[in-house]
C-alpha positions in Angstrom: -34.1 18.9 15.4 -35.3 22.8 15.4 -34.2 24.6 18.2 -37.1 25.0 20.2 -37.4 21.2 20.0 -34.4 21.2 21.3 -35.2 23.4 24.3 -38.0 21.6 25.2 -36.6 18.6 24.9 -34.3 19.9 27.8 -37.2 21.5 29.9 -38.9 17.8 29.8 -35.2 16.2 30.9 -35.1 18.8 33.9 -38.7 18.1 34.8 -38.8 14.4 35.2 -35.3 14.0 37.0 -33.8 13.3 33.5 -30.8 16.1 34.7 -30.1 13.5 37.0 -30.5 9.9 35.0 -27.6 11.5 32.4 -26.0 12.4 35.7 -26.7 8.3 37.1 -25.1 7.6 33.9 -21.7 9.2 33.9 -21.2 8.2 37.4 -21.8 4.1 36.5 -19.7 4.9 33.8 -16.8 5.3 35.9 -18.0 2.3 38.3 -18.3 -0.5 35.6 -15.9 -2.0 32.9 -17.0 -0.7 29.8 -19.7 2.3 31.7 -22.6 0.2 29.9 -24.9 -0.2 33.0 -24.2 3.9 32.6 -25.1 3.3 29.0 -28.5 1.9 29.7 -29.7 4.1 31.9 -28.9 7.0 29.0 -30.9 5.0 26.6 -34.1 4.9 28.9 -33.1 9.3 28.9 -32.7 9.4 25.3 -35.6 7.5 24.4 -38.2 9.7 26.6 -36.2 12.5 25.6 -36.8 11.3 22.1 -40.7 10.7 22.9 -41.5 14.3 24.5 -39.9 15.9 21.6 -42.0 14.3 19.0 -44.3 15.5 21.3 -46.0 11.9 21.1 -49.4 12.0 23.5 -48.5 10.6 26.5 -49.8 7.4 28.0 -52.1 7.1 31.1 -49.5 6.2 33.4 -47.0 9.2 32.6 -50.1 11.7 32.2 -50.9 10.4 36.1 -47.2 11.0 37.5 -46.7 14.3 35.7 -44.0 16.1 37.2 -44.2 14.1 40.9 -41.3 11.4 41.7 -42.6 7.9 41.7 -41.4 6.1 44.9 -41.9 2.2 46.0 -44.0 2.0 49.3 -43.9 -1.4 48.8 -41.9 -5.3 48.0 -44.0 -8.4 47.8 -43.6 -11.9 47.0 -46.0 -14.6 47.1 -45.8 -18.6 45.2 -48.2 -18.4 42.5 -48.6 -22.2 41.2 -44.9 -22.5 42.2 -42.9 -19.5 40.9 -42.1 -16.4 43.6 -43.6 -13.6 42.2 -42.2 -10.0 43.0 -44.4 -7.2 42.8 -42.8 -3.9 43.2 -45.9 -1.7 44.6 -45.8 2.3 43.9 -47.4 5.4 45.3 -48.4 6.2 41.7 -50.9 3.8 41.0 -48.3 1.4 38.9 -47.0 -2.1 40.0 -44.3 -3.7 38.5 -43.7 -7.9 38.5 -41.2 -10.3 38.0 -40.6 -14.1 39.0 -37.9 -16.7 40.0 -37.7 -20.2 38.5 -40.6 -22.5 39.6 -37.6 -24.5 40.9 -37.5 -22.0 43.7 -40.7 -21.9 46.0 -38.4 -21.3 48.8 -37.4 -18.1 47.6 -39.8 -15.6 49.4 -37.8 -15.2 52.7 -34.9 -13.8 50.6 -37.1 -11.5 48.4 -38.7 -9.8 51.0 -34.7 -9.3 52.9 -34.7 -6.2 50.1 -37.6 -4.5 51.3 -36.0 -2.6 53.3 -33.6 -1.3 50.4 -36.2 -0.5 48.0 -38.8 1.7 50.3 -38.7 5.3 49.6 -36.4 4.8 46.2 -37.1 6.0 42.7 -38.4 2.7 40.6 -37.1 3.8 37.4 -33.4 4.7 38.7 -32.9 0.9 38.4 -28.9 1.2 37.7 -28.8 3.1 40.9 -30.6 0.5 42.8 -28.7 -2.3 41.6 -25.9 -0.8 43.1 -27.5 -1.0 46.4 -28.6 -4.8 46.8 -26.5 -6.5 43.8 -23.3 -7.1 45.9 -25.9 -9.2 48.2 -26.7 -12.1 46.1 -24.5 -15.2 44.6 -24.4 -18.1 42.2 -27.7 -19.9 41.5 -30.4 -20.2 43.2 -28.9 -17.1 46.0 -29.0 -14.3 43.1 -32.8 -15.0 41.9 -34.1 -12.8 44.5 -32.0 -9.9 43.3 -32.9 -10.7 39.6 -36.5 -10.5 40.1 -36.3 -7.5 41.2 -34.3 -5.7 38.7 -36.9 -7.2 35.9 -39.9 -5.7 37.9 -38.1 -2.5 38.4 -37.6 -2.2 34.4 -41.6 -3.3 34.4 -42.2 -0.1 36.3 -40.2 2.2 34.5 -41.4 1.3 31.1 -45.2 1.8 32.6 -44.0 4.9 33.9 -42.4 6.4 30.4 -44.8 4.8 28.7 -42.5 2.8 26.1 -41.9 -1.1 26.2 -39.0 -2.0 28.2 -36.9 -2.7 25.1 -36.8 0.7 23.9 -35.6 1.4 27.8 -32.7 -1.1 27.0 -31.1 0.6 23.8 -34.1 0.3 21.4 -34.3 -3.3 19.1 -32.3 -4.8 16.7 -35.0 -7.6 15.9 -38.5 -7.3 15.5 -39.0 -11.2 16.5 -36.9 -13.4 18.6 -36.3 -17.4 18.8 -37.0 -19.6 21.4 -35.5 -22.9 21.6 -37.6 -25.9 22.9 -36.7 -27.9 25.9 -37.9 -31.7 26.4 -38.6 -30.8 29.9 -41.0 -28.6 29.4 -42.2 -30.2 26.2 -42.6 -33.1 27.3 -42.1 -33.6 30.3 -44.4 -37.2 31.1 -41.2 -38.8 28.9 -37.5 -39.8 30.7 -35.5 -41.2 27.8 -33.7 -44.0 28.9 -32.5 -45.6 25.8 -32.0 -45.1 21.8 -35.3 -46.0 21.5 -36.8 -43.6 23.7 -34.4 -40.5 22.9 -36.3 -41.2 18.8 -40.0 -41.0 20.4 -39.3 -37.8 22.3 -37.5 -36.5 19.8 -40.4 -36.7 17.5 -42.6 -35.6 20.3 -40.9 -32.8 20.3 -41.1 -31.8 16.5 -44.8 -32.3 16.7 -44.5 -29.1 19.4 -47.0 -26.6 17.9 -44.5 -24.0 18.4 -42.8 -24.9 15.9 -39.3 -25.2 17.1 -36.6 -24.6 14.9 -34.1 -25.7 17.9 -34.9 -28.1 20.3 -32.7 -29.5 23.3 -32.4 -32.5 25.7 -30.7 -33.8 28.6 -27.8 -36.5 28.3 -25.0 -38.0 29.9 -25.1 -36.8 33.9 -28.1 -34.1 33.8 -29.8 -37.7 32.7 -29.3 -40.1 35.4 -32.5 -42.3 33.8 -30.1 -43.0 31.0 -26.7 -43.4 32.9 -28.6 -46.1 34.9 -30.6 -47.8 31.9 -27.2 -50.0 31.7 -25.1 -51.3 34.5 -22.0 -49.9 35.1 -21.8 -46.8 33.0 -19.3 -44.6 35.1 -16.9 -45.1 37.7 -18.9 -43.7 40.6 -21.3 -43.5 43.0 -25.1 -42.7 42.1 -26.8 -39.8 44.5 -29.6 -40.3 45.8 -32.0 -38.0 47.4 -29.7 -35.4 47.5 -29.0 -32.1 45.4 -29.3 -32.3 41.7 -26.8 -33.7 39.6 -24.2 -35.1 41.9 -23.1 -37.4 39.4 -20.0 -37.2 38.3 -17.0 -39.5 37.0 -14.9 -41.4 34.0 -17.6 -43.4 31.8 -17.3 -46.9 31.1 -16.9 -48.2 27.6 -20.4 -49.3 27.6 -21.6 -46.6 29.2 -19.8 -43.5 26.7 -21.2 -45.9 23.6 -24.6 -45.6 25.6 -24.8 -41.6 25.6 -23.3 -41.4 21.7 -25.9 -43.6 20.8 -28.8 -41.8 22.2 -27.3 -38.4 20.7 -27.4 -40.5 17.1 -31.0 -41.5 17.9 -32.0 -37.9 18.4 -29.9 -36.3 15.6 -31.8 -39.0 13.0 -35.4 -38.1 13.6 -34.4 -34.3 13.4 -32.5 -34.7 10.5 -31.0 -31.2 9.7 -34.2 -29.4 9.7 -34.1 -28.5 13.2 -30.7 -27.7 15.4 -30.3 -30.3 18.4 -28.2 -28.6 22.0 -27.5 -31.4 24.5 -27.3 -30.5 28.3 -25.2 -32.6 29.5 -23.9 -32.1 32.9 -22.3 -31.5 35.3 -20.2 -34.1 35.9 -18.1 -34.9 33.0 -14.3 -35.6 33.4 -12.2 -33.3 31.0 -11.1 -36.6 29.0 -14.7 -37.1 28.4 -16.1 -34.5 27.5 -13.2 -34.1 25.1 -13.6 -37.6 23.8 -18.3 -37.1 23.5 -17.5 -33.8 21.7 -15.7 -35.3 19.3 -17.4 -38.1 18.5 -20.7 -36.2 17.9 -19.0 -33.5 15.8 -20.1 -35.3 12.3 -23.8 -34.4 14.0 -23.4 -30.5 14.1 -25.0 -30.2 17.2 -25.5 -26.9 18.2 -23.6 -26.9 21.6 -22.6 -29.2 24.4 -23.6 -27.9 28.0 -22.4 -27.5 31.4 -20.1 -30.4 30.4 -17.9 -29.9 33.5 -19.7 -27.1 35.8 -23.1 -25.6 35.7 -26.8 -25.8 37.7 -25.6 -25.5 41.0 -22.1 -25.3 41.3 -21.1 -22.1 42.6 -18.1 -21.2 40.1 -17.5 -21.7 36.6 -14.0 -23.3 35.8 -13.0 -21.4 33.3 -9.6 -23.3 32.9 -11.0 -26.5 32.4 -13.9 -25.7 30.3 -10.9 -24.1 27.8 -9.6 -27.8 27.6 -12.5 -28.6 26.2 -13.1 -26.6 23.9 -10.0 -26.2 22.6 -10.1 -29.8 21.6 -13.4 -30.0 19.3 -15.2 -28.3 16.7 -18.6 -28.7 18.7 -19.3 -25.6 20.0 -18.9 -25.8 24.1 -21.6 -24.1 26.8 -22.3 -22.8 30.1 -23.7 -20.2 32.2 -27.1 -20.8 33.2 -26.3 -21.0 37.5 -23.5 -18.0 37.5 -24.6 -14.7 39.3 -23.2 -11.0 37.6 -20.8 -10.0 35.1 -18.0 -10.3 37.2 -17.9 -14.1 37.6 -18.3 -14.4 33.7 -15.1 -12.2 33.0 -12.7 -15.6 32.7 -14.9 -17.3 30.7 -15.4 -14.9 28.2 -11.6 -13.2 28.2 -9.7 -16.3 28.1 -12.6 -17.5 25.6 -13.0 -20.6 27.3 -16.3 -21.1 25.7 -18.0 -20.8 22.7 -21.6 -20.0 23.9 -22.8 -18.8 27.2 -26.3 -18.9 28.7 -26.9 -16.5 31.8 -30.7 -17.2 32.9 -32.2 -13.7 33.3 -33.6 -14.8 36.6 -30.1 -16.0 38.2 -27.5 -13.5 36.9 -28.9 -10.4 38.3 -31.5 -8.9 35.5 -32.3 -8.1 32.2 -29.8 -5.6 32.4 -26.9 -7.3 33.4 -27.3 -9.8 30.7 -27.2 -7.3 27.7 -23.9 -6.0 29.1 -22.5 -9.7 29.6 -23.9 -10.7 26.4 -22.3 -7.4 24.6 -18.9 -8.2 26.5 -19.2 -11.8 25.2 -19.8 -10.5 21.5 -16.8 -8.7 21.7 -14.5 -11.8 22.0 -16.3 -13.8 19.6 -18.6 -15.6 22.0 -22.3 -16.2 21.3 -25.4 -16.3 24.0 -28.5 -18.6 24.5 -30.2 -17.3 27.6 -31.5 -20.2 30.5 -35.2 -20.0 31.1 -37.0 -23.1 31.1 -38.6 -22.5 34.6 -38.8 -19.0 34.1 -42.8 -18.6 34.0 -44.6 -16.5 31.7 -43.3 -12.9 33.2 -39.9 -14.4 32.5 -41.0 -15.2 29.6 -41.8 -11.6 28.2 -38.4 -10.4 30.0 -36.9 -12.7 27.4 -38.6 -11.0 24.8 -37.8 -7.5 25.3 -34.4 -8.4 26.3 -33.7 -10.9 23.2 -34.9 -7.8 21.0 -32.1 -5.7 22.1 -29.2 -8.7 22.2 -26.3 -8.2 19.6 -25.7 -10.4 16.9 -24.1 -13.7 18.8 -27.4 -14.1 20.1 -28.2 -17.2 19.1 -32.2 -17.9 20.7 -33.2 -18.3 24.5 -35.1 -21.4 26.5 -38.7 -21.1 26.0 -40.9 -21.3 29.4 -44.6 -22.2 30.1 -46.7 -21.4 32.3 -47.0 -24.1 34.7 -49.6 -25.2 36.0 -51.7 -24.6 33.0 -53.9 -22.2 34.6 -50.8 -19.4 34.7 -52.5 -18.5 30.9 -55.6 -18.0 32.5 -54.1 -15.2 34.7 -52.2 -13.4 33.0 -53.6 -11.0 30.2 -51.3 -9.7 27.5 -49.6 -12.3 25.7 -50.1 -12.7 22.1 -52.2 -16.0 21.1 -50.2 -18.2 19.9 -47.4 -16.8 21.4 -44.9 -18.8 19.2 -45.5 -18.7 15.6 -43.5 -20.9 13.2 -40.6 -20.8 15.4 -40.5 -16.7 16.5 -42.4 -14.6 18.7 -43.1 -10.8 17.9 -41.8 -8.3 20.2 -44.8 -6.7 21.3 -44.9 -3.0 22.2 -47.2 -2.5 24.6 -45.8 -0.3 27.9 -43.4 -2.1 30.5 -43.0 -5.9 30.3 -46.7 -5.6 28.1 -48.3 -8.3 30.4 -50.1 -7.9 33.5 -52.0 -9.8 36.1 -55.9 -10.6 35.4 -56.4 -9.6 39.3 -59.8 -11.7 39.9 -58.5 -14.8 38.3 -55.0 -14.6 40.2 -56.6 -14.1 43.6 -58.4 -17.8 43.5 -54.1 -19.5 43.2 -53.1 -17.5 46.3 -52.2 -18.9 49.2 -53.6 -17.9 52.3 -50.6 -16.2 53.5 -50.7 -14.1 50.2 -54.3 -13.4 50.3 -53.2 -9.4 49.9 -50.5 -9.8 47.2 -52.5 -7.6 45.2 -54.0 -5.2 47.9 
């Protein structure tokens, strides 16, 4: 770079609080294992420093801030359909969004406890932030609040640079990423009971018009519609009516033959065109889980989840998951339910997995899953991000995010919008948005999707009648 590109370069860094990002940076450094948070926030420096000194025209939304700070005045949540929205509101003109799991409708209460932490702040110091209301959150569903903030924090500071919030993450390594279908979300009018069913959904399911090129389904105790198809398939007690997946205990004869069966059903309509993940628990004694791995290792199935811990229990169980998987070739998963990098440190160190899956929307951001997933890649573990109930703003969090994972990422869960009329509201997304298995990162500023005001307004509440105002 010439020398007065350089200077200028330097001039723009003082101007817009740059100075102080790099500052941010060396300071998280010293906070955090490795200093990546740090890390991030000097990508988002580098990359306007990068875009000012190509002298690049700038976009509306930097052109309007010029050289004023950008502050929230605002937090708001309302239940759109059924997913919390966050909107982080700005006295620049810009608004930033983000969602919890549809699972969560309950979740307002708990988003708006942050307001107070946010007012006054610098959107696009999201590292520094963090900091602040991070430490407040906890396993699944107590961290979503805190995640749904950080994405529509990095929604406002990519509007406010002007770049996609990839290039604020390190820049990509892919130029499309892979979803993996669910049969949930797929389809979701079908509970597989038996062999029989397990073969119609799966070819449901490779009909998808996504085009899939991994697909997976619920067995074993995340199933109870299949556990209780027989009589007598574990030695235990069936919940009812309370949380989700209480099952749990040692599988009769009849009923292990049951679950291997349905697997074999599956595996034989896909054939090897198309990768099959079983979720599975929790619920699963270690003896087996070690036992089902086996037997379904002549099927090369992609992983085997939350065999022993995962949804909703609030810790991992890193010891026994390593029994596990250090007693099969079938590669062994978990992660969806636990909040920050800290509580993934066991797993990944004593490598007691094979794969993990944070959900961006539980584990505390965007953010925080690049560094986990980075840590993971360094002990030989790979990543398949949660989403299923993600909605279509976690949806295009995905996709920047999955353009800047390292190479053990493997694809993430693919999300609707549910109900159908979230496509209607939202403007942005490509059409189709999965083609032949990938979507393309797009490039468009922030998350690159935004609310179509005048349709959203008629699915609000009454209570949320000024979500947008």
């Amino acid at each position: 770079m010439k020398t007065d590109g350089v200077a200028a370069a330097l001039e723009f860094l003082r101007e817009s609080d740059g100075i102080e990002i790099l500052q941010e940076s060396r300071q998280m450094g010293e906070l955090t294992r490795r200093g990546f948070v740090g890390s991030l926030s000097g990508a988002a420096a580098a990359a306007v420093f990068s875009r000012q000194a190509e002298a690049s025209p700038m976009t509306p939304a930097t052109r309007q801030m010029g050289n004023t700070p950008i502050k929230i005045t605002d937090l708001k949540c309302a239940i759109i359909g059924r997913n919390p929205t966050v909107r982080i509101v700005t006295d620049q003109g810009i608004s930033g969004y983000g969602q919890a799991e549809s699972a969560k409708p309950y979740l307002k209460p708990m988003v708006l406890f942050y307001k107070p932490y946010l007012l006054g702040e610098d959107p696009t110091n999201v590292a520094s932030i963090m900091l602040k209301i991070r430490r407040m959150g906890a396993f699944k569903p107590w961290g979503a609040a805190v995640s749904a903030i950080e994405i529509a924090l990095w929604d406002v500071a990519g509007q406010a640079a002007g770049l996609p919030v990839y290039k604020l993450l390190g820049g990509k390594i892919r130029d499309r990423v892979r979803p993996y279908g669910n049969s949930e979300n797929i389809a979701p009018h079908l509970t597989p009971r038996t062999p029989q069913d397990y073969a119609e959904l799966t070819s449901k399911m490779k009909e998808a018009k996504e085009g899939f090129t991994l697909f997976k389904q619920p067995v074993g105790f995340h199933n109870t519609a299949m556990l209780t198809a027989i009589p007598d398939a574990w030695y235990g007690k069936e919940w009812k009516g309370g949380p989700p997946y209480m099952d749990r205990g040692l599988l009769t004869e009849r009923g292990f033959d049951h679950v291997v069966a349905c697997v074999e059903a599956s595996k034989k309509v896909l054939g090897d065109d198309i990768g099959l993940a079983l979720d599975c628990g929790p619920g699963w004694t270690v003896k087996d889980a070690i036992r089902f791995a086996r037997a379904v290792e002549p099927l090369h199935i992609t992983w085997l989840e939350d065999l022993i811990t995962g949804d909703y229990t609030p810790y991992p169980n890193a010891q026994v998951f390593k029994q596990v998987t250090d007693s099969t070739s079938t590669p062994i998963h978990t992660g969806e339910e636990i909040y920050l990098r800290e509580n993934f440190k066991d797993l990944i160190e004593t490598q007691a997995v094979n794969v993990i899956g944070p959900d961006p929307e539980d584990v505390g951001g965007i953010a925080e899953l690049k560094w986990i997933a980075e840590y993971a890649n360094l002990h030989g573990i790979l990543v398949a991000p949660h989403g299923i109930f993600d909605g279509l703003f976690g949806l295009a969090a995905q996709v920047h995010m999955g353009a800047t994972l390292p190479q053990n990422y493997i694809a993430f869960e693919y999300s609707k919008g549910d109900p159908e009329w979230w496509y209607d509201i939202v403007d942005g997304l490509p059409d189709p948005i999965v083609k032949n298995g990938f979507i393309e990162v797009w490039d468009k500023p922030g998350l690159g999707i935004a609310f179509n005001v005048r349709a959203a307004k008629a699915h609000l509440a009454d209570e949320d009648r000024d979500f947008f105002d």
